[in-house]
C-alpha positions in Angstrom: 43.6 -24.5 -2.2 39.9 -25.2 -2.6 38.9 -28.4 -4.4 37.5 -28.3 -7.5 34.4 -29.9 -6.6 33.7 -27.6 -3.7 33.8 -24.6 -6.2 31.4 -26.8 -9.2 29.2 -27.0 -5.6 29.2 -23.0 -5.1 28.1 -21.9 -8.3 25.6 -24.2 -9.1 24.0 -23.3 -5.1 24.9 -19.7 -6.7 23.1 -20.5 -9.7 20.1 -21.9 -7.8 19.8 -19.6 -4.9 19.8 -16.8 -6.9 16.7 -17.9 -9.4 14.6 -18.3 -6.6 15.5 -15.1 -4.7 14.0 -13.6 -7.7 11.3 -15.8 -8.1 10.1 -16.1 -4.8 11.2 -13.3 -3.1 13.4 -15.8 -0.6 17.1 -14.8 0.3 18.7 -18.2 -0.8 19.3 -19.8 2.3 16.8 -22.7 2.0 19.0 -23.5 -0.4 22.9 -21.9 0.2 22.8 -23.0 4.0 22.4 -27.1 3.3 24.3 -26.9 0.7 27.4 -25.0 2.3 26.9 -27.2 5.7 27.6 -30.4 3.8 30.4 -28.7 1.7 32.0 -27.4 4.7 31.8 -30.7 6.9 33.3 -32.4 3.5 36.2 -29.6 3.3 37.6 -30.3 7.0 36.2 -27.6 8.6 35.9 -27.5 12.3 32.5 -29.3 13.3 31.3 -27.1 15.9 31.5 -24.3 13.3 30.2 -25.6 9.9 26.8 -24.6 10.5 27.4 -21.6 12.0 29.8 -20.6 8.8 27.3 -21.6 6.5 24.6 -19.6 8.6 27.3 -16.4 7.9 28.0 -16.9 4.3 24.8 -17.5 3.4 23.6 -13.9 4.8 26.5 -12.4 3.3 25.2 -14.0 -0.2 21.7 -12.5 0.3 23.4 -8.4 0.5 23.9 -9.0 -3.6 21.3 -11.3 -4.4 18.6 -9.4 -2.7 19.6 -6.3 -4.1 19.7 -8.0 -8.2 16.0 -9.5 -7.1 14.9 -5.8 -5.9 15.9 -4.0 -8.9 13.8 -6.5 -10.8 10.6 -5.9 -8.9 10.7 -3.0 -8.5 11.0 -2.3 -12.6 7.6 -4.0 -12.4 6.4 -1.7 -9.6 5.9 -4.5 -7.2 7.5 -3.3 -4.7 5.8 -1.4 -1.6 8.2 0.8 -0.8 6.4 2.3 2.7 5.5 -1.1 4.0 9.1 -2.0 3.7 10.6 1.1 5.4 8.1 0.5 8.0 9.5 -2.9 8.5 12.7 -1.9 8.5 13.9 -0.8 11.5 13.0 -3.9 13.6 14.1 -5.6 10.8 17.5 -4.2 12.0 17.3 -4.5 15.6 16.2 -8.4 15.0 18.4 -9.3 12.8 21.3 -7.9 15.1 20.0 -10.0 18.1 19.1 -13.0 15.8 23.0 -13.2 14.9 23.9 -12.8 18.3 21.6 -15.9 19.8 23.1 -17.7 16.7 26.3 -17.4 17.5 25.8 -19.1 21.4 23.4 -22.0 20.1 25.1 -25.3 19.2 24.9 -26.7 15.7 22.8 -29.2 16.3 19.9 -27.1 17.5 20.2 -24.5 15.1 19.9 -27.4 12.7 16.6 -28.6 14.2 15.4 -24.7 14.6 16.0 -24.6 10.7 14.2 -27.9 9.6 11.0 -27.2 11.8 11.4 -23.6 10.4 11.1 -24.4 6.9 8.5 -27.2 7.5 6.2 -24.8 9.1 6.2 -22.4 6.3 6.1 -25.4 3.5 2.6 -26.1 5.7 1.3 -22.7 5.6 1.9 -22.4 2.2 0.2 -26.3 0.8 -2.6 -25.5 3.2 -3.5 -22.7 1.2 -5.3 -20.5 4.3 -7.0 -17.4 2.9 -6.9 -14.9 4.9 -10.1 -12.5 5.9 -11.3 -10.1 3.1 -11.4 -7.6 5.7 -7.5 -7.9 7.6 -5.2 -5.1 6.5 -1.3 -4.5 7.1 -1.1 -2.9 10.8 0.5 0.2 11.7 3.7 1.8 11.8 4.2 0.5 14.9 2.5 -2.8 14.4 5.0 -3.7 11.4 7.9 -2.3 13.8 7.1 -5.1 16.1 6.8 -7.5 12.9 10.0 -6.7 11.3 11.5 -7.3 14.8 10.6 -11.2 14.9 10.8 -11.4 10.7 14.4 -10.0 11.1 15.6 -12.3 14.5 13.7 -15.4 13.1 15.9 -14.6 9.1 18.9 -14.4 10.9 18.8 -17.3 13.1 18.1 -19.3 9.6 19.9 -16.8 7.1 17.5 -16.5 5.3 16.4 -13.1 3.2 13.2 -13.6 5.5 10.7 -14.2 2.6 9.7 -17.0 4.0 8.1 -15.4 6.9 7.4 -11.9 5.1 5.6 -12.9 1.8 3.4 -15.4 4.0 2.7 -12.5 6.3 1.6 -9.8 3.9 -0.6 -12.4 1.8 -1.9 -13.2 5.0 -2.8 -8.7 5.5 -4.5 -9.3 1.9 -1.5 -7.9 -0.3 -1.4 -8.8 -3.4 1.1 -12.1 -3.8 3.3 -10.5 -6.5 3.7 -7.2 -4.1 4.3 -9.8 -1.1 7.2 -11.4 -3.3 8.8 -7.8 -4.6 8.3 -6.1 -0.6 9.7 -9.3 0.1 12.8 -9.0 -1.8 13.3 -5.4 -0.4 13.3 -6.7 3.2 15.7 -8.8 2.5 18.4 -6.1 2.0 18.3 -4.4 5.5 17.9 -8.5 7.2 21.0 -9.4 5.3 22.6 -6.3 6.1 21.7 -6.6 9.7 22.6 -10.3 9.9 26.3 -9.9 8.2 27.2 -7.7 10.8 26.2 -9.7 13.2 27.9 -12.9 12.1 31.1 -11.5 11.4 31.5 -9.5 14.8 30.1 -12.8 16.5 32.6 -15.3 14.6 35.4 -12.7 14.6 36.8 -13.8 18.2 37.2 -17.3 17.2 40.5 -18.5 16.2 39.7 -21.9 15.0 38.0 -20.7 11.6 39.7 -21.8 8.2 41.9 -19.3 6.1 39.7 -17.0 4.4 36.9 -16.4 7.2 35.8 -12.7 8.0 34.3 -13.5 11.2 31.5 -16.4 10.8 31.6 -15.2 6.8 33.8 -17.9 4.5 34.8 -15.2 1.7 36.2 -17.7 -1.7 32.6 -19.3 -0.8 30.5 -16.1 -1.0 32.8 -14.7 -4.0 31.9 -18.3 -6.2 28.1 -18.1 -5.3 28.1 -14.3 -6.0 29.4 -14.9 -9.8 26.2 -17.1 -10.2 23.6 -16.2 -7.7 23.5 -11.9 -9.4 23.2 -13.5 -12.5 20.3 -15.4 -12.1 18.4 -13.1 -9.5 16.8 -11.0 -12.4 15.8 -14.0 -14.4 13.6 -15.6 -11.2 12.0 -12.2 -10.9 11.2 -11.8 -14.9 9.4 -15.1 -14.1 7.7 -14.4 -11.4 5.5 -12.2 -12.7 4.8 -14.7 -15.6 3.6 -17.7 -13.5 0.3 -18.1 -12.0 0.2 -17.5 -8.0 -1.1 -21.3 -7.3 2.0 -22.4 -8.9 4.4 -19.7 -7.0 3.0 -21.1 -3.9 3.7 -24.9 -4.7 7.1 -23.9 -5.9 8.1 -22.5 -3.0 6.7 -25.2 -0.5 8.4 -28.0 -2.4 11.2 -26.2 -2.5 11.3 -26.1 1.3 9.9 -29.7 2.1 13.0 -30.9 -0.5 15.9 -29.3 1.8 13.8 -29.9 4.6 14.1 -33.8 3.9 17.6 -33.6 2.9 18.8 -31.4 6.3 16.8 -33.9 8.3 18.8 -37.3 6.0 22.3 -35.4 7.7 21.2 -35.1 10.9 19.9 -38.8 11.7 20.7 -40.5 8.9 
């Protein structure tokens, strides 16, 4: 039976993850995976696989929310469809290995992998750098290779991967509502990608609670689903009512927050 708290504790990360996958063009796990690692640890799950379970369900979550964000874009055309397809199959073959390394790493340092993660992009984004008027998006091949590292780098965090893919194509001078929508895109073949690979990677371990599919905790993803679709299509509709200064300090104090709060249940 799953406490009543735990479930209050799944929709509102539902609720939450789901607004800013459509606001920011981010998958959710910033948010789902700190969330589910101290809800886990608090439910009696097995230590050396709390992280790891809250590193599956959270890419599981991002299949439906990143789909609810990308119908939203793209009614505002903002999506670029043949960047993303360009992207996509490295995406694929990262995300794959990304679950794989995940699955052989110890909580502990995925944990720190996640924190300095998230505080790198938080940077990047409160230091404002502008890219050159003259840098472009690269190749077919040279997004192949990008999507590769965007995908392995998402799945190691389970994260959608907009926080490494709307950085990157602001950075190649695309416009940052595009970045945010062709970020929300991507995030459908990394979660897609990722799931797999968590569930094949957590399947041979027999320790798992009641309910598992693999490294995937299914009454977890079920709660945050109810919430998370909901609210996807609401971020989005905002999105494209908000000034782009204030996207960007959204999203970086977003990330510093959990950041803080990750690094307060590792040493503190």
């Amino acid at each position: 039976m799953i406490p009543l708290a735990a479930i209050a504790a799944y929709l509102l990360t539902g609720a939450v993850a789901g607004f800013f996958a459509g606001l920011l063009g981010v998958g959710g796990g910033v948010v789902v995976v700190p969330v589910l690692t101290m809800v886990f640890a608090a439910q009696g799950f097995p230590a050396n696989e709390v992280l790891h379970l809250a590193l599956g369900t959270s890419m599981a979550t991002i299949l439906f929310t990143s789909l609810s964000s990308l119908r939203a874009h793209h009614a505002h055309q903002a999506v670029l469809w043949p960047v993303m397809r360009r992207l996509t199959p490295g995406i694929l073959a990262g995300t794959l290995l990304g679950a794989q390394l995940a699955a052989r790493i110890s909580s502990r340092a995925l944990s720190i992998f996640f924190v300095a993660f998230m505080l790198m992009v938080a940077f990047q984004m409160v230091a404002n750098l502008r890219p050159k008027p003259t840098r472009s998006l690269p190749g077919r091949a040279g997004l192949g290779v990008v999507g590769g590292l965007i995908g392995a780098i998402a799945s190691l965090a389970a994260m959608g991967g907009g926080a490494l893919t709307v950085p990157y194509l602001i950075w190649c001078n695309v416009r940052p509502h595009q970045a945010i929508g062709t970020s929300a895109a991507v995030g459908l073949p990394i979660a897609l990608g990722g799931t797999v690979g968590y569930v094949w990677n957590g399947w041979p371990h027999p320790e798992l609670p009641a309910g598992s599919l693999g490294f995937v905790y299914l009454p977890a993803l079920a709660v945050i689903l109810l919430a998370s679709v909901m609210m996807a299509p609401m971020g989005a509709r905002l999105a494209h009512r908000l000034p782009i200064k204030v996207l960007k300090r959204i999203f970086a104090g977003l990330l510093l927050l959990l950041s803080a709060k990750m690094l307060w249940s590792l040493y503190g």
